[in-house]
C-alpha positions in Angstrom: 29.3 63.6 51.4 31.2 61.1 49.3 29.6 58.7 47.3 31.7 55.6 45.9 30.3 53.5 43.0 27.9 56.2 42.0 26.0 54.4 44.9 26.2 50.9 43.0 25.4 48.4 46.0 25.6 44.9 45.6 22.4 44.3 44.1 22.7 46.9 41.4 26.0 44.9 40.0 23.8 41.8 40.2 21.3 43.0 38.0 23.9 44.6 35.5 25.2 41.2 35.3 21.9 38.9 34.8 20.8 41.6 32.8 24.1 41.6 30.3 23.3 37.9 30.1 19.8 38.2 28.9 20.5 40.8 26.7 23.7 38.2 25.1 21.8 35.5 25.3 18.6 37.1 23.4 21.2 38.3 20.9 22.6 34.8 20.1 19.2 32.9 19.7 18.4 35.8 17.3 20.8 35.0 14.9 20.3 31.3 15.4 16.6 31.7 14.5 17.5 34.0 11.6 20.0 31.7 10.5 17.6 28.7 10.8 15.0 30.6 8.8 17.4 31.5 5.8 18.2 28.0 5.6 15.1 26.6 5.7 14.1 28.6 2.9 17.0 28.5 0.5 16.3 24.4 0.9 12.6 25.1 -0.4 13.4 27.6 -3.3 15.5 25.4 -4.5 13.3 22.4 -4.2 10.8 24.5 -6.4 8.2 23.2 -7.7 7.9 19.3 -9.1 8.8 18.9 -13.1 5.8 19.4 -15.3 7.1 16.0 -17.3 5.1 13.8 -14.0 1.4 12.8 -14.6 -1.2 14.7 -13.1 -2.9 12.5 -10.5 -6.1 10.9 -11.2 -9.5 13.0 -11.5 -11.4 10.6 -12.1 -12.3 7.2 -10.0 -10.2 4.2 -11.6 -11.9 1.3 -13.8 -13.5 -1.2 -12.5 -12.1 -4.7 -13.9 -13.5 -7.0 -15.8 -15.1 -10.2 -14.4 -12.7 -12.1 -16.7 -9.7 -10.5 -15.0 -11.1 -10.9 -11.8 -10.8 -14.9 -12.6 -7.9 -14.8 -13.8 -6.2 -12.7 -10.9 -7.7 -15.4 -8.8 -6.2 -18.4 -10.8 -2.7 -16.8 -10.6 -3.4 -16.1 -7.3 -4.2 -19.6 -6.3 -7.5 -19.5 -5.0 -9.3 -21.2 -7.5 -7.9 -23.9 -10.1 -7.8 -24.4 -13.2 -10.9 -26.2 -14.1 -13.2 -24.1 -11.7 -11.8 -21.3 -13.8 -12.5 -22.4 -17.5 -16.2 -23.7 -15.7 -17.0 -20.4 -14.1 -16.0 -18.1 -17.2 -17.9 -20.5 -19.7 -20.6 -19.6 -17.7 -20.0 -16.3 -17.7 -19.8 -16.3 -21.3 -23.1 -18.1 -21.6 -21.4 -21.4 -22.8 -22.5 -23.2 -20.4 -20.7 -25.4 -17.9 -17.9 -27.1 -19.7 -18.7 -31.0 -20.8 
């Protein structure tokens, strides 16, 4: 008996096919990925790390301000005028309220 195709039917040459393709197609995301991760990082090397000339951020919780500035942030801001603000920091200072 004679055998043609090495007895490849129809579905066997399907398969070959869809398989070829997988295989292709698993080869070229590979070197997308690869290529994607060399990139990404090369960008972060040469980022490095940030110059040691920049301040160290704070350690310790920031001042708290003065009454005196607090009256005077609110003058420039406009919420209180000028004579409520010489009255209220005479009486902080313990002058008194202003004649």
């Amino acid at each position: 008996m004679m055998y043609w195709n090495n007895g490849m039917n129809g579905w066997g040459i399907g398969l070959m096919t869809v398989g070829m393709l997988l295989f292709w197609g698993l080869v070229a995301f590979g070197v997308v990925a690869l290529v994607r991760y060399l990139g990404r990082s090369e960008q972060h090397r040469v980022a490095g790390p940030p110059p040691p000339s920049t301040p160290p951020p704070p350690t310790s919780s920031p001042e708290r301000p003065t009454p005196e500035r607090l009256f005077a942030e609110r003058l420039a801001r406009g919420e209180i005028d000028p004579d409520e603000y010489r009255s209220r920091l005479a009486t902080l200072r313990g002058d008194g309220p202003p004649a």
